[in-house]
N, CA, C and O atoms as a DFTB+ gen file, in Angstrom:
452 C
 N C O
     1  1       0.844      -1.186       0.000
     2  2       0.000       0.000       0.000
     3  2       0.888       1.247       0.000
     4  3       1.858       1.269       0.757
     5  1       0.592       2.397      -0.884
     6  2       1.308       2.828      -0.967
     7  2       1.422       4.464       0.053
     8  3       0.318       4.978       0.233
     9  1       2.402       5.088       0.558
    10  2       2.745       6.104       1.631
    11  2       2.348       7.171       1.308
    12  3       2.583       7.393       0.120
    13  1       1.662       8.238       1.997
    14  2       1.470       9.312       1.757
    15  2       2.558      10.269       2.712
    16  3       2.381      10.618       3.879
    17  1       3.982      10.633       1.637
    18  2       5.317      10.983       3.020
    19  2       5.239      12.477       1.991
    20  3       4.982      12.726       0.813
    21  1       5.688      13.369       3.416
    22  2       5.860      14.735       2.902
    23  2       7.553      14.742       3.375
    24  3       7.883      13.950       4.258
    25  1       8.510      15.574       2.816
    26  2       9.550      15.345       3.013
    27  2       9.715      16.934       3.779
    28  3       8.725      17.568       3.414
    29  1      10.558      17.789       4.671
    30  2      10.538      18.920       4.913
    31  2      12.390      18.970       4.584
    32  3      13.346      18.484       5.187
    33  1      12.293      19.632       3.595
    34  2      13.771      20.205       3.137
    35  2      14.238      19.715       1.761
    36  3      14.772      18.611       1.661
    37  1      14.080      20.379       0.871
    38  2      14.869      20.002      -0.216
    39  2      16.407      20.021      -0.797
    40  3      16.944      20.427      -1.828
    41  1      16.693      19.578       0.018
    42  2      18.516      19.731      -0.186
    43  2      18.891      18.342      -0.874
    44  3      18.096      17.523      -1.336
    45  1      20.411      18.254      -0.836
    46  2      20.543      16.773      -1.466
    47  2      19.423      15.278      -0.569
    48  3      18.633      14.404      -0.923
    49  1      19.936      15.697       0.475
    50  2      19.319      14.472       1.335
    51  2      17.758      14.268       1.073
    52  3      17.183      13.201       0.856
    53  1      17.209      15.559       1.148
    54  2      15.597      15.301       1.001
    55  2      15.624      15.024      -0.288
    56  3      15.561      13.813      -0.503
    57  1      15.719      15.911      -1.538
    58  2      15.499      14.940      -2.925
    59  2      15.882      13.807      -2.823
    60  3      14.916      13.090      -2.562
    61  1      16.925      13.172      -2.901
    62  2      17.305      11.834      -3.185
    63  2      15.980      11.216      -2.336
    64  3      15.018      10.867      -3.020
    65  1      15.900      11.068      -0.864
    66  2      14.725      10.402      -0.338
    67  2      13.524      10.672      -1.181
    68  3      12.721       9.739      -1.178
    69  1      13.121      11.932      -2.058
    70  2      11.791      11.448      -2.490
    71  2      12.013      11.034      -3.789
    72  3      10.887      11.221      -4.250
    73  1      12.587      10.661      -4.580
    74  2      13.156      10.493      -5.718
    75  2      13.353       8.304      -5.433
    76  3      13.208       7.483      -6.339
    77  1      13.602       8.062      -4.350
    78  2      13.867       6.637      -4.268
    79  2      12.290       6.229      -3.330
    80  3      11.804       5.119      -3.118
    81  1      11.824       7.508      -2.942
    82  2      10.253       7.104      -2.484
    83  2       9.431       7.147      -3.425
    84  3       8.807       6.094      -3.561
    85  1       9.086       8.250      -4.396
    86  2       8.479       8.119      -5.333
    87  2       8.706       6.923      -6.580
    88  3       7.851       6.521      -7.371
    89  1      10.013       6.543      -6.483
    90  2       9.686       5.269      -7.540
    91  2       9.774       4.191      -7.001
    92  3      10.047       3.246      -7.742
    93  1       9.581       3.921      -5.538
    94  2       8.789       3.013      -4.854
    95  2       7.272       2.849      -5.098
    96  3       6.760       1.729      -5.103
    97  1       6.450       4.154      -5.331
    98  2       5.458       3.793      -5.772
    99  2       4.580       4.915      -4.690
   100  3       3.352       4.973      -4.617
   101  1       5.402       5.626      -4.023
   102  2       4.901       6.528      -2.833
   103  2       4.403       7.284      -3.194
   104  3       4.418       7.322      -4.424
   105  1       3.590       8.454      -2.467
   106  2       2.601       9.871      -2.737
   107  2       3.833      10.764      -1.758
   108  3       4.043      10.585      -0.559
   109  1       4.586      11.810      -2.726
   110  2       6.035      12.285      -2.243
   111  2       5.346      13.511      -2.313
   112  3       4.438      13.697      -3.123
   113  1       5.855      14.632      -1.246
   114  2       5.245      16.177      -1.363
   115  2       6.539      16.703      -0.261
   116  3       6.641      16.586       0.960
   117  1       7.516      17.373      -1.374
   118  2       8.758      18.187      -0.856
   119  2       8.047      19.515      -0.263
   120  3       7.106      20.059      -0.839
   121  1       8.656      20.018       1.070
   122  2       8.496      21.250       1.534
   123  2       9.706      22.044       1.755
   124  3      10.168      21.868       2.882
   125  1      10.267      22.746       1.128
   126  2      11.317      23.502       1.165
   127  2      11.307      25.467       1.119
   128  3      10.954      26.167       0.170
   129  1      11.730      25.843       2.247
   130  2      11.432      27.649       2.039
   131  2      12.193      28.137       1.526
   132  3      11.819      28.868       0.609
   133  1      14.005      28.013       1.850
   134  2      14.347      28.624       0.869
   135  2      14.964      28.130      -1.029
   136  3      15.451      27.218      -1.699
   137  1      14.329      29.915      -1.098
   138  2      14.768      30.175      -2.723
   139  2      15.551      29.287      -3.565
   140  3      15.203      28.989      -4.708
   141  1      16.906      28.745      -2.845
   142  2      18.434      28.854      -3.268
   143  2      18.999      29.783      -4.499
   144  3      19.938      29.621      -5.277
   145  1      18.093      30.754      -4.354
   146  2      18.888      32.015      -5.260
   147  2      20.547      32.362      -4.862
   148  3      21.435      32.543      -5.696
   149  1      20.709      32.402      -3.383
   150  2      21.676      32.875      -3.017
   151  2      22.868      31.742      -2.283
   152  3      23.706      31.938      -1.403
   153  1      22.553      30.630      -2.997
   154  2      23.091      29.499      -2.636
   155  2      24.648      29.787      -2.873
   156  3      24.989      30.356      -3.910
   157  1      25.831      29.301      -1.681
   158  2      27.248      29.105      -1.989
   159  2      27.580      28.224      -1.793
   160  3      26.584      27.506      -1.699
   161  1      28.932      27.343      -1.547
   162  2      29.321      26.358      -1.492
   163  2      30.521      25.878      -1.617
   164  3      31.406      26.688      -1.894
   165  1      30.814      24.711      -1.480
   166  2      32.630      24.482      -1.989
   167  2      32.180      23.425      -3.164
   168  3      30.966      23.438      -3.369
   169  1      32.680      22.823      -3.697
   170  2      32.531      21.710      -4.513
   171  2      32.323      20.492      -3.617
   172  3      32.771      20.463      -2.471
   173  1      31.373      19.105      -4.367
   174  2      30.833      18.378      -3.540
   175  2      31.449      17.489      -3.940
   176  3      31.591      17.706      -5.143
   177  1      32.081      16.292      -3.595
   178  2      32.779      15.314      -3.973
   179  2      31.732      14.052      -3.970
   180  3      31.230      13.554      -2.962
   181  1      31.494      13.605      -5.480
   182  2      29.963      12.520      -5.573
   183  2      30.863      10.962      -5.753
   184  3      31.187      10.619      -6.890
   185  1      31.230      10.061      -4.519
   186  2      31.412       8.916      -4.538
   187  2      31.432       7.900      -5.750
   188  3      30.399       8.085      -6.394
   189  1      32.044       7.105      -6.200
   190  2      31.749       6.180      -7.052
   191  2      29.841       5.434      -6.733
   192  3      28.949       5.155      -7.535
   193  1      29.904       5.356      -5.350
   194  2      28.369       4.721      -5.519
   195  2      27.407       5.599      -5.311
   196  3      26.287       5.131      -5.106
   197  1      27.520       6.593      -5.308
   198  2      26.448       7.871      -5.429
   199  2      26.648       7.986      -7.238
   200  3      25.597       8.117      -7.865
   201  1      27.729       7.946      -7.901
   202  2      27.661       8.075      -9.538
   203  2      26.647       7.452      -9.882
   204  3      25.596       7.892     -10.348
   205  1      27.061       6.033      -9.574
   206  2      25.592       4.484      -9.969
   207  2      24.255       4.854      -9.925
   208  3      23.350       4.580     -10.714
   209  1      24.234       5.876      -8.335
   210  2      22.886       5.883      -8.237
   211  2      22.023       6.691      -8.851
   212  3      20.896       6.369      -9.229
   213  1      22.831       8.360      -9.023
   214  2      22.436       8.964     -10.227
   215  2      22.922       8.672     -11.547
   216  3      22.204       9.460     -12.163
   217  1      23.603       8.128     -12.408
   218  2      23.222       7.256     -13.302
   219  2      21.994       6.228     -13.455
   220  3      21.707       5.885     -14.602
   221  1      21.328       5.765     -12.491
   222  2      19.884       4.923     -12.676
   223  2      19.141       5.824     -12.688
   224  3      18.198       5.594     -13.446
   225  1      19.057       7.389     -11.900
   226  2      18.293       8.038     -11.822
   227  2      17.805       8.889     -13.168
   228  3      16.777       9.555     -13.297
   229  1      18.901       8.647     -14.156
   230  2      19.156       9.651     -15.139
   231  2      19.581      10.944     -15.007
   232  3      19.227      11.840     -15.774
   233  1      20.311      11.092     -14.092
   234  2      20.845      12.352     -14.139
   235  2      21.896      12.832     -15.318
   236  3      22.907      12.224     -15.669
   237  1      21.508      13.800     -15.721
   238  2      22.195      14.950     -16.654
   239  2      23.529      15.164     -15.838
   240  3      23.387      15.888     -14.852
   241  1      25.091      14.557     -16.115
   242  2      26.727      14.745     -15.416
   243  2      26.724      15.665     -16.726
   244  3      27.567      16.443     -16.279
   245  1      26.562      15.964     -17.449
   246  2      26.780      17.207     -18.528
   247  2      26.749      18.610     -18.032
   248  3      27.652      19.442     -17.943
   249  1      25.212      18.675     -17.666
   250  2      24.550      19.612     -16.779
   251  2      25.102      20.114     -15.522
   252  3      25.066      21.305     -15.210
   253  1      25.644      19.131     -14.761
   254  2      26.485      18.950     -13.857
   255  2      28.002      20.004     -13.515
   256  3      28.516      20.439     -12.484
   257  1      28.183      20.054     -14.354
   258  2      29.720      20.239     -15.258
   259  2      30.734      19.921     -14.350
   260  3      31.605      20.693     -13.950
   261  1      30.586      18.789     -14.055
   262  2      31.169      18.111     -13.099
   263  2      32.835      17.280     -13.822
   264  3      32.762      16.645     -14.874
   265  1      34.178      17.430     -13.079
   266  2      35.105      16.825     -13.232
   267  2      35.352      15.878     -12.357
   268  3      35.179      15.856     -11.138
   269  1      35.869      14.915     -13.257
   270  2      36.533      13.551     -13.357
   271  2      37.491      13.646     -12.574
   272  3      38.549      14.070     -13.039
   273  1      37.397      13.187     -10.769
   274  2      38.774      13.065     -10.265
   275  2      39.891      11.718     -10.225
   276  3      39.574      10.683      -9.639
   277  1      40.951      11.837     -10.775
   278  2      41.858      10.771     -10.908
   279  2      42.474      10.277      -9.586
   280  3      42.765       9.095      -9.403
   281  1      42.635      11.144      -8.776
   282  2      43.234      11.046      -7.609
   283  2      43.255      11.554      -6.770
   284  3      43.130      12.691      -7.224
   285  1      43.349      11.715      -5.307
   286  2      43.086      12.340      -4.162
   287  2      44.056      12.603      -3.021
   288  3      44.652      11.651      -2.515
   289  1      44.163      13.308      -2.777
   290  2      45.403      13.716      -1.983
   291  2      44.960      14.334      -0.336
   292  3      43.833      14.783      -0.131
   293  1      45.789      14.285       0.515
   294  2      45.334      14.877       1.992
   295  2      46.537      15.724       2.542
   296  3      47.626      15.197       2.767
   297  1      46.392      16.525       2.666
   298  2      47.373      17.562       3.484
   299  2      46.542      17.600       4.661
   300  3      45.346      17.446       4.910
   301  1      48.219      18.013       5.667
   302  2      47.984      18.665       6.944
   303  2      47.787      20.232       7.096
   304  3      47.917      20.906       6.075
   305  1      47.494      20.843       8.257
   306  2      47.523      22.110       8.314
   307  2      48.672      22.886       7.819
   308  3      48.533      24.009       7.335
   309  1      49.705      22.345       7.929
   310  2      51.063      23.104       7.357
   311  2      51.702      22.347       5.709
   312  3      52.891      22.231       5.411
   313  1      50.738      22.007       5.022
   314  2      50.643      21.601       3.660
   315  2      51.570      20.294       3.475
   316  3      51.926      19.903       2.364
   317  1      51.842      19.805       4.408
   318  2      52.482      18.656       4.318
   319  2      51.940      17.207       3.695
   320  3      51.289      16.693       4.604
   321  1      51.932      16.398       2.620
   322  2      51.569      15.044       2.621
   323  2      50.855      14.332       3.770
   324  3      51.569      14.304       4.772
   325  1      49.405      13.622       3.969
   326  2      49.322      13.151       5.206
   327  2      49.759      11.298       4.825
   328  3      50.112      10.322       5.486
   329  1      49.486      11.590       3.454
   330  2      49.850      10.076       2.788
   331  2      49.576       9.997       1.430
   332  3      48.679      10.593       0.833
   333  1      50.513       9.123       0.912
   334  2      50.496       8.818      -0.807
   335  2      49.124       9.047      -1.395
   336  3      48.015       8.997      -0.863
   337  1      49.585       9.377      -2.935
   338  2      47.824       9.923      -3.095
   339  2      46.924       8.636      -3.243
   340  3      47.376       7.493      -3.183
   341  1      45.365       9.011      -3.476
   342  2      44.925       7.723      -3.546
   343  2      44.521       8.210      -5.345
   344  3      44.288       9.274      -5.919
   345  1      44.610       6.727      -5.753
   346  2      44.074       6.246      -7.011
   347  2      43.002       5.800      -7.369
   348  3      42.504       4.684      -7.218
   349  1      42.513       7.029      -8.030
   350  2      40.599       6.033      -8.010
   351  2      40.303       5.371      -9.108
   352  3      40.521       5.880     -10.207
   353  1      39.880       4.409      -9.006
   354  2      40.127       3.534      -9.988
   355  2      38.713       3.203     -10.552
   356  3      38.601       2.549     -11.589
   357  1      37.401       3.761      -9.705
   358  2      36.225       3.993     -10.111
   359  2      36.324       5.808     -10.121
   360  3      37.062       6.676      -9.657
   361  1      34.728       5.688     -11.197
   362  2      34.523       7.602     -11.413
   363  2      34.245       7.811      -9.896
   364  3      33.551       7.273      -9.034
   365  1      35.042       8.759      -9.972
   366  2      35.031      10.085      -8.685
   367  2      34.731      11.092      -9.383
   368  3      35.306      11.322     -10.447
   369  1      33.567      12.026      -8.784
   370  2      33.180      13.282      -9.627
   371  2      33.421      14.450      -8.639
   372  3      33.547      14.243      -7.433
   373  1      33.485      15.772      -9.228
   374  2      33.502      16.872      -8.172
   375  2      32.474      17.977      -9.379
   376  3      32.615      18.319     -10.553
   377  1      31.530      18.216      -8.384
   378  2      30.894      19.532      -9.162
   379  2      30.117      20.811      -7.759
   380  3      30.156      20.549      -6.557
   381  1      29.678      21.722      -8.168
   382  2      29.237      22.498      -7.292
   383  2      27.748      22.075      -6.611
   384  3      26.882      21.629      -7.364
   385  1      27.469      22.227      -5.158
   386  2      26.462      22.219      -4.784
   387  2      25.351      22.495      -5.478
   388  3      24.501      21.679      -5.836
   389  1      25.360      23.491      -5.638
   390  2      24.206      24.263      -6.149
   391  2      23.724      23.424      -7.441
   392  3      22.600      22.943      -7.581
   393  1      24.678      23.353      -8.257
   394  2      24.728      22.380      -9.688
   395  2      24.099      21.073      -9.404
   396  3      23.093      20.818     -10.066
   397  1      24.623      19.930      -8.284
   398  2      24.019      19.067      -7.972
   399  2      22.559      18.890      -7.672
   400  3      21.705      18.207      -8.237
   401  1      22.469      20.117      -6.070
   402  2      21.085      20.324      -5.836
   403  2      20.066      20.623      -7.152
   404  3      18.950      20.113      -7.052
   405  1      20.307      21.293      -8.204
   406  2      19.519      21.246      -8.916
   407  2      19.218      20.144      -9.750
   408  3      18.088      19.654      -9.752
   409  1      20.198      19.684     -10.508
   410  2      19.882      18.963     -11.375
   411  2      18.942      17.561     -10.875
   412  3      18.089      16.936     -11.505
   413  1      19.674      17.285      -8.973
   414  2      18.405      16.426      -8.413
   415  2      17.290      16.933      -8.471
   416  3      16.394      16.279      -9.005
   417  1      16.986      18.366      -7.891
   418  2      15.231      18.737      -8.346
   419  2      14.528      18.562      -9.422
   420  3      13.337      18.266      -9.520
   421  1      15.622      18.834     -10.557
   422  2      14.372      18.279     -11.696
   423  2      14.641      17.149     -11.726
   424  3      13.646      16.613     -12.214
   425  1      15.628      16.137     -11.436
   426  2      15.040      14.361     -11.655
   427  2      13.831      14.761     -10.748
   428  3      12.665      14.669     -11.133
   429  1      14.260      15.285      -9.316
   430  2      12.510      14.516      -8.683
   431  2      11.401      15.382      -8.845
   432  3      10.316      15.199      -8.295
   433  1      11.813      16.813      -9.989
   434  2      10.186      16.995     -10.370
   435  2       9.891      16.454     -12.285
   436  3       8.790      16.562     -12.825
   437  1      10.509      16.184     -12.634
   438  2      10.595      15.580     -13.664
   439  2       9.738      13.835     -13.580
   440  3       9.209      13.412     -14.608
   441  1       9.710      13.054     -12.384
   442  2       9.106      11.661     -12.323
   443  2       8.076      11.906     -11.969
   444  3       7.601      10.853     -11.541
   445  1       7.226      12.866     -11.850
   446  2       6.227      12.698     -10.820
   447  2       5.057      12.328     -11.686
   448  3       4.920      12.709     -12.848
   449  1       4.011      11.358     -10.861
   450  2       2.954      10.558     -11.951
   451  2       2.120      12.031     -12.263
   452  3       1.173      12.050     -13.048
């Protein structure tokens, strides 16, 4: 039977939840106040298994304008090496918040029955 869930916040966390509720088969109703007109951010680093998952979702990585990280590195406070870099050997992506947050809003206003 299927849920009648209201989600309160549309940020990454709340889309993705109604986006994997709604194609469960759920009755999804996002509540979010702000705008994000004035949205800032650093760049978001999207996991190899967050790629997968927006890849099933159809997300637009074009749209995204998201780069391909090869490798990853860690400094200390005084710019020192904390250890050899790492090698990613699956896609590692980096794109801007704002870029992400959107392009999830229209997957999850884009499915809706």
């Amino acid at each position: 039977m299927p849920l009648k869930v209201v989600i309160v916040g549309a940020g990454l966390g709340g889309l993705g939840a109604a986006i994997a509720l709604r194609r469960a088969g759920h009755d999804v109703q996002v509540i979010e106040q702000s705008s994000f007109y004035n949205e800032v951010g650093a760049a978001i680093h999207i996991a190899p298994n967050a790629t997968r998952i927006l890849r099933e979702w159809e997300c637009d990585f074009e749209a995204l304008q998201a780069s391909e990280c090869e490798q990853a590195q860690f400094w200390d406070s005084s710019c020192n090496p904390l250890r050899p870099p790492i090698v990613c050997a699956l896609i590692w992506q980096c794109c801007g918040n704002f870029m992400l947050t959107s392009s999830i809003s229209r997957l999850e206003t884009s499915k809706r029955p």
